[in-house]
Each structure stands twice: as C-alpha cells, then as structure tokens.
C-alpha positions as CSV (number, residue, x, y, z in Angstrom):
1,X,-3.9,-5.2,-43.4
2,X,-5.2,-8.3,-41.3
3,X,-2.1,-8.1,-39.5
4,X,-1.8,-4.8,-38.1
5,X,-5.5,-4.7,-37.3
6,X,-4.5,-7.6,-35.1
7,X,-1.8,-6.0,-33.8
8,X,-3.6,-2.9,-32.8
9,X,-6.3,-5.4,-30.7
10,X,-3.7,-7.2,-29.2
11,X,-1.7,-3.8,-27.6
12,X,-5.1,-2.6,-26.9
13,X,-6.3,-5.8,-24.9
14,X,-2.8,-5.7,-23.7
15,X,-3.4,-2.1,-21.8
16,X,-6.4,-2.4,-20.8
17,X,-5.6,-5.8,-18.6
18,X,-2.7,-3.4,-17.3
19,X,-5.2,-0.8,-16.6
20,X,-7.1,-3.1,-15.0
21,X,-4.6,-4.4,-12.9
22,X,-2.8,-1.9,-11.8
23,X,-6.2,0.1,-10.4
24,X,-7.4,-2.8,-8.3
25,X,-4.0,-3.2,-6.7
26,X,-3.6,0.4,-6.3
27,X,-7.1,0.4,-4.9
28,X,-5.8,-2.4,-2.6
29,X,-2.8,-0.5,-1.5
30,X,-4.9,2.8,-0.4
31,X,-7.0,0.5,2.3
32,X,-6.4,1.6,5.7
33,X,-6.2,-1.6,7.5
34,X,-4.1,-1.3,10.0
35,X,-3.5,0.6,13.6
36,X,-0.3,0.9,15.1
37,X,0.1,1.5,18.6
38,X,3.2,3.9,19.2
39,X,4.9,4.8,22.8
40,X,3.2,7.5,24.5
41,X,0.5,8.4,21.9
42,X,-2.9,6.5,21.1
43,X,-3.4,4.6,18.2
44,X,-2.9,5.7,14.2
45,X,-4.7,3.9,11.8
46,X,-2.3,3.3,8.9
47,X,-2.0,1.8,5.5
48,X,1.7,0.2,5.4
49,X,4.6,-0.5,8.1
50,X,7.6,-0.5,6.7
51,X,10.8,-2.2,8.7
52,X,14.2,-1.8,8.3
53,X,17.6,-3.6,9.3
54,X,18.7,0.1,10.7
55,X,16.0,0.1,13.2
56,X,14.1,2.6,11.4
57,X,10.3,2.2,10.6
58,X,8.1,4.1,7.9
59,X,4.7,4.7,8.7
60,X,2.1,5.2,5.8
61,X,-0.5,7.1,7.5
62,X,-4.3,6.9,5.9
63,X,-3.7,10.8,4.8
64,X,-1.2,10.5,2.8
65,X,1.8,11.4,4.8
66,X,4.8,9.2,6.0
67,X,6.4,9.2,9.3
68,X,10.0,7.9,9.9
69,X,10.8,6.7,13.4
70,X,12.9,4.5,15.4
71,X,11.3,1.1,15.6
72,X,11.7,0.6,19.2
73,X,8.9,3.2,19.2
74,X,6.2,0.8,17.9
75,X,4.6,-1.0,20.6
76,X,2.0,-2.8,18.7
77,X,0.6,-3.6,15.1
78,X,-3.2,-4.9,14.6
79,X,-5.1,-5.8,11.7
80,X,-8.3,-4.0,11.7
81,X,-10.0,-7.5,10.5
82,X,-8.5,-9.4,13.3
83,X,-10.2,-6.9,16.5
C-alpha cells in the first residue's frame, strides 16, 4: 500500500512540474515583443517571425492571426527591449 501511495505522489508531483512549465513558457510565447517593419505599410507589433528556405515568412501577429508573405517584404525586425 506504501508503494502505490508513493506512486500516486510521484505522477502527481510529476504533472504539476509539467503544468507549471508548460504555462510560464506558454505565457512566454504570448509576449508581444517585437515590431516588424514591412514595405509600404507602418509597423506591426508581433509575437514570432518565422523564416523559411523558400523565401517565405510567417508573421505571428499579437491578435492571434498569422500572416504568410514573401520575405523580401520585411524591411526591418526590432526588439521592443532594444528601442
């Protein structure tokens, strides 16, 4: 009976570090630090910049929604911590 009592802590200290975890990273994710500068438009503040070998970029907007574009459209990324 020792043993599965044990058992039972362990899986539940187990999931709750996971828990834990995976909330302060997805906290971290969900940060808008970023803008991107794009040709012809002002800046979007964004969460993620994606680049690819195709020339393609994805853009993580703070919103929620993800734009796809050519990378050559990208003029400039800054780090809202470095202004």
């Amino acid at each position: 009976m020792e043993n599965l009592r044990n058992a039972i802590l362990i899986v539940l200290g187990t999931a709750l570090i996971y828990a834990l975890i995976r909330h302060f990273v997805k906290q971290d994710e969900m940060q808008c630090d970023a803008v991107v500068f794009l040709e012809g438009e002002l800046s979007i503040d964004v969460r993620e910049v994606t680049f690819y070998d195709s020339n393609t970029s994805t853009i993580h907007l703070c919103d929620g929604e993800i734009l796809r574009m050519p990378t050559k459209n990208i003029i400039k990324i800054v780090d809202k911590d470095v202004q």
